[in-house]
SEZA-979720 format. One record per residue (C-alpha): residue in one letter; x, y, z. Coordinates in nm, 3 decimals, padded with zeros to 5 digits. Example, Ala and Ser with C-alpha at 12.3 -4.5 7.8 and 13.67 -1.06 7.14 Angstrom:
BEGIN
@resn: A | x: 01.230 | y: -00.450 | z: 00.780
@resn: S | x: 01.367 | y: -00.106 | z: 00.714
***
This chain:
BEGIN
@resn: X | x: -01.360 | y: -04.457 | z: -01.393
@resn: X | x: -00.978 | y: -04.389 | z: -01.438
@resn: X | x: -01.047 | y: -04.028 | z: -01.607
@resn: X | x: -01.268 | y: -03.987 | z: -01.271
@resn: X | x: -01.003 | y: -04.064 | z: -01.044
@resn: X | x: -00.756 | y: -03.817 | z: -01.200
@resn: X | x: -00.989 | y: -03.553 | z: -01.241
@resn: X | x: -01.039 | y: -03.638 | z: -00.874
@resn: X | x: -00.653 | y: -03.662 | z: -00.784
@resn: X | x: -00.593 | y: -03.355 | z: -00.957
@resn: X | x: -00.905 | y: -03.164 | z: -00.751
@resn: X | x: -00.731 | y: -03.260 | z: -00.456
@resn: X | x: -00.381 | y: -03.195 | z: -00.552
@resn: X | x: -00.445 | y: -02.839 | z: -00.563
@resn: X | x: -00.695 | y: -02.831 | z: -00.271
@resn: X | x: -00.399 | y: -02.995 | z: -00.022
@resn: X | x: -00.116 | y: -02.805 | z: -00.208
@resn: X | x: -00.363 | y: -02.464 | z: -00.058
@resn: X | x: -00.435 | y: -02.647 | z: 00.246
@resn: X | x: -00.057 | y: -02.739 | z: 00.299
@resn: X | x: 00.061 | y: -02.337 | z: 00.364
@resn: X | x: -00.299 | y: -02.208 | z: 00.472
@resn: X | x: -00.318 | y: -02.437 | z: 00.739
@resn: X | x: 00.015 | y: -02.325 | z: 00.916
@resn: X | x: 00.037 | y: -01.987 | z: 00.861
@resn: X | x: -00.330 | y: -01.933 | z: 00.892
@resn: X | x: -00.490 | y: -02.146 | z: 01.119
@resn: X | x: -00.193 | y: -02.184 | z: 01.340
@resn: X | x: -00.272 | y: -01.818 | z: 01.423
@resn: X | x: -00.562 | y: -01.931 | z: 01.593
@resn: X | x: -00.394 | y: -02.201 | z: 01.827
@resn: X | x: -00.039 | y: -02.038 | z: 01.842
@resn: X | x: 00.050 | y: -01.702 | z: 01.975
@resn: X | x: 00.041 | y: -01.420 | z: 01.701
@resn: X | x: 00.442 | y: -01.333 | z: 01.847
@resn: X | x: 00.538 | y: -01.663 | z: 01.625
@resn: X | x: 00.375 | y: -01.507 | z: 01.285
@resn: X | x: 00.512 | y: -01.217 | z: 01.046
@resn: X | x: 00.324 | y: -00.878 | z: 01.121
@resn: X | x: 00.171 | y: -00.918 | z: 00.717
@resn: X | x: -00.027 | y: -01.267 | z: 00.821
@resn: X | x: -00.159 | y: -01.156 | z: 01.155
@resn: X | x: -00.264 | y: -00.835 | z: 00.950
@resn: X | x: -00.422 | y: -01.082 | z: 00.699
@resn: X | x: -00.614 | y: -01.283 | z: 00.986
@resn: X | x: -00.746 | y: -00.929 | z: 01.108
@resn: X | x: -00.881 | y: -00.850 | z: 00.784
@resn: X | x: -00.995 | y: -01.140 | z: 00.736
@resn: X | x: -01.200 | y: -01.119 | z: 01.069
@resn: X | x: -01.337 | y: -00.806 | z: 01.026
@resn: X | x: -01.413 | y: -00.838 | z: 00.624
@resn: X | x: -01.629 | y: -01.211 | z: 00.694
@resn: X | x: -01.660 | y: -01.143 | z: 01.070
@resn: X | x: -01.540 | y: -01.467 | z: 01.199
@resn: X | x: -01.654 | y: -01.455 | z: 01.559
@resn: X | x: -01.513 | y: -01.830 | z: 01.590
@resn: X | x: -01.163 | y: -01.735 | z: 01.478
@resn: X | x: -01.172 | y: -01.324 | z: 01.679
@resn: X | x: -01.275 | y: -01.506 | z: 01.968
@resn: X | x: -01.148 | y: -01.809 | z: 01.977
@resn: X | x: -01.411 | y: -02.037 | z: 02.171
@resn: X | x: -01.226 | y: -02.335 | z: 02.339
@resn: X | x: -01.440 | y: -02.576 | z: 02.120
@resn: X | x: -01.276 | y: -02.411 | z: 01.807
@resn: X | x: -00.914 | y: -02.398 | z: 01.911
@resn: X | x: -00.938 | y: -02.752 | z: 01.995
@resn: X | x: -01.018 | y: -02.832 | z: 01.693
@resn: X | x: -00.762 | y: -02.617 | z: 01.509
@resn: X | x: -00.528 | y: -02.810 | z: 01.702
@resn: X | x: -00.686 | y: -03.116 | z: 01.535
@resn: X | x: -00.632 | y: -02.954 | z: 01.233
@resn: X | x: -00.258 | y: -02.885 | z: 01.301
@resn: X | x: -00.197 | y: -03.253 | z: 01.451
@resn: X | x: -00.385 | y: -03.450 | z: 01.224
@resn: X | x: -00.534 | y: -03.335 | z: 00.885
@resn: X | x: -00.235 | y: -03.103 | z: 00.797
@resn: X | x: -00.008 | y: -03.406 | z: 00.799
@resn: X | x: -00.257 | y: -03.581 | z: 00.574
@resn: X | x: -00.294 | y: -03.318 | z: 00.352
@resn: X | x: 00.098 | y: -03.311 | z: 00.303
@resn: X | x: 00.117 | y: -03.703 | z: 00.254
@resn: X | x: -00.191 | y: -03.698 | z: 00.017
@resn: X | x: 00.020 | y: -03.449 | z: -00.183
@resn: X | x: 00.292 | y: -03.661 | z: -00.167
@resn: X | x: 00.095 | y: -03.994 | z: -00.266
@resn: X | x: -00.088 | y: -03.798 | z: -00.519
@resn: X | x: 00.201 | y: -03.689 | z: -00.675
@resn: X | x: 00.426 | y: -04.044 | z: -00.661
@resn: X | x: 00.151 | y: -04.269 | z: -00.785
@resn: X | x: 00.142 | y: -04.457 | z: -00.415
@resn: X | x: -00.159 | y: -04.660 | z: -00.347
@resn: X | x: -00.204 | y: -04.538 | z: 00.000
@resn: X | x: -00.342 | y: -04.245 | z: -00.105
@resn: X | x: -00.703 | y: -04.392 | z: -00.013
@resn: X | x: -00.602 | y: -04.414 | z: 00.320
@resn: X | x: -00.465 | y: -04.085 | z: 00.380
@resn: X | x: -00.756 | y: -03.897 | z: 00.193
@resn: X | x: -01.027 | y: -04.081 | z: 00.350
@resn: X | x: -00.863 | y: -03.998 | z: 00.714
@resn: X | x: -00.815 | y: -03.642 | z: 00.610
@resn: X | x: -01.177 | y: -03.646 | z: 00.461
@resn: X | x: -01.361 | y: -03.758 | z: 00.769
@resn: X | x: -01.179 | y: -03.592 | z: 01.017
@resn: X | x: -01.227 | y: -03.252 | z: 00.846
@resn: X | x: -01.613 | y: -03.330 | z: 00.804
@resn: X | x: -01.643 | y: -03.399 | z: 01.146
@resn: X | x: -01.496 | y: -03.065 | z: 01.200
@resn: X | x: -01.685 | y: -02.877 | z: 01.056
@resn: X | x: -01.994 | y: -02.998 | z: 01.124
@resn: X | x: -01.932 | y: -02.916 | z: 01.440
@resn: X | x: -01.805 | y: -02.564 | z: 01.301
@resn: X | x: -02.068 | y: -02.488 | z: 01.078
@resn: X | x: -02.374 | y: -02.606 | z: 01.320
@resn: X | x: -02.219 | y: -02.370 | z: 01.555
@resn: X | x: -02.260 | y: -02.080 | z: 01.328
@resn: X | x: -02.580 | y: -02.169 | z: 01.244
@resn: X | x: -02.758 | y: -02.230 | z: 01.551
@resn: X | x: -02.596 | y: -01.926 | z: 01.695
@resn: X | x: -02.729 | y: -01.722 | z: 01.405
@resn: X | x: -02.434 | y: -01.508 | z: 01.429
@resn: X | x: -02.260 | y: -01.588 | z: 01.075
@resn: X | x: -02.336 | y: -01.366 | z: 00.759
@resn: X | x: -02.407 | y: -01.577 | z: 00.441
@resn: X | x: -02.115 | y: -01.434 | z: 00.300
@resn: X | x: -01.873 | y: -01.611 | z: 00.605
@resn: X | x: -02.099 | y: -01.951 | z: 00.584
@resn: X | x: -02.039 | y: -01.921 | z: 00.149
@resn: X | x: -01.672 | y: -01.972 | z: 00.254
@resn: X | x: -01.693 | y: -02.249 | z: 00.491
@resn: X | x: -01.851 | y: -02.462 | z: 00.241
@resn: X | x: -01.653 | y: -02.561 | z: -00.031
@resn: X | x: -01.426 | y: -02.723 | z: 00.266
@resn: X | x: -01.729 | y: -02.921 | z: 00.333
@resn: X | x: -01.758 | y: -03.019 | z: -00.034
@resn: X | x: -01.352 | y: -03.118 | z: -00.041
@resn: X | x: -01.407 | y: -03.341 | z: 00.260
@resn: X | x: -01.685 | y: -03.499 | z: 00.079
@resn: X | x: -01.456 | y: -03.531 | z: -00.192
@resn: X | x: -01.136 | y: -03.669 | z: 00.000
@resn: X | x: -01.381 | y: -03.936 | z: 00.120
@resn: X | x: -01.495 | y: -04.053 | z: -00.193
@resn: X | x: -01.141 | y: -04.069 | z: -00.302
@resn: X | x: -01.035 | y: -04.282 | z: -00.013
@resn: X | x: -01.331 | y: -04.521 | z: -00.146
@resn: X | x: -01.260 | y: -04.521 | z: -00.482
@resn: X | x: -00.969 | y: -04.783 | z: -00.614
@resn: X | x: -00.652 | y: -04.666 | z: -00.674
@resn: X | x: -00.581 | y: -04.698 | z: -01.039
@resn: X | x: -00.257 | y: -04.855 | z: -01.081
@resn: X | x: -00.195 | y: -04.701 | z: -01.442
@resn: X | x: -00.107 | y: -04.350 | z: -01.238
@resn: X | x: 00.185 | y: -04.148 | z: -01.367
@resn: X | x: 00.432 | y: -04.147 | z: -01.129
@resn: X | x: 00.710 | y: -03.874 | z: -01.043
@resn: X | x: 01.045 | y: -03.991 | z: -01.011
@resn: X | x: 00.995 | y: -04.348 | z: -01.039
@resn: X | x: 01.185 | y: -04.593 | z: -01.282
@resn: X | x: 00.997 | y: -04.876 | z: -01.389
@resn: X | x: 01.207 | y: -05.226 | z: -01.243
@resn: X | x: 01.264 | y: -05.321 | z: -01.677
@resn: X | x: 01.412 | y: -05.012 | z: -01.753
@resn: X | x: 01.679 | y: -05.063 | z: -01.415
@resn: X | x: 02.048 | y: -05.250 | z: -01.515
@resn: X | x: 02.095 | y: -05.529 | z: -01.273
@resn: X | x: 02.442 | y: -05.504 | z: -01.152
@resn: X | x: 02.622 | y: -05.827 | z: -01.059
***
């Protein structure tokens, strides 16, 4: 189970250390005005748009930006202290990813029945919204899964190794 877990730990490392910068400087673009944003990432967003046409981040139904803002408020923060507790060993990580987890899923099953029942998203643009679903599945089962104690810490000195000074 411990090689699971850090398979698992290292999964998500990546997947938040992505999330972490594509979450601001992406999907703030959506709830933020596009003044606030270098002229190369609005660009980006408008290829983006028109290459996987997007209709939910082009037109920006209230439903969507709402939940963008969710993204911004809540799950980015996670994603930056599950890096963090991924990284340090700390046993909170549970906590954080299976917040992050199940607020994202909620998301986008809201998102993703949306693009669905409208009919209005390619394959190609639902093939991308996906794997997010899969990594919120994932966060979840790493919030459920024990933390294994024997995690290699970053900058941490074990309390025998530490001089006691009198």
């Amino acid at each position: 189970m411990g090689a699971f877990v850090k398979l698992l730990d290292l999964l998500l490392f990546i997947y938040f250390f992505f999330i972490a910068i594509v979450a601001l400087l992406f999907d703030g673009q959506t709830a933020l005005p596009s003044h606030m944003f270098p002229p190369v990432l609005v660009d980006l967003k408008d290829w983006y748009t028109q290459e996987y046409g997007d209709y939910l981040v082009s037109e920006k139904p209230h439903f969507f930006v709402g939940l963008v803002w969710l993204e911004l408020l809540l799950a980015w923060p996670l994603s930056v202290l599950s890096l963090y507790a991924i990284a340090a060993g700390k046993s909170w990580i549970n906590t954080t990813c299976l917040l992050y987890g199940v607020s994202i899923l909620t998301s986008l099953v809201a998102i993703l029945s949306e693009m669905q029942g409208s009919e209005r998203a390619s394959d190609k643009l639902l093939m991308l919204y996906y794997p997010f679903l899969g990594f919120a599945v994932l966060s979840i089962l790493r919030g459920l899964l024990p933390h294994s104690g024997k995690t290699i810490s970053i900058g941490k000195r074990s309390a025998i190794g530490r001089k006691k000074r009198a």
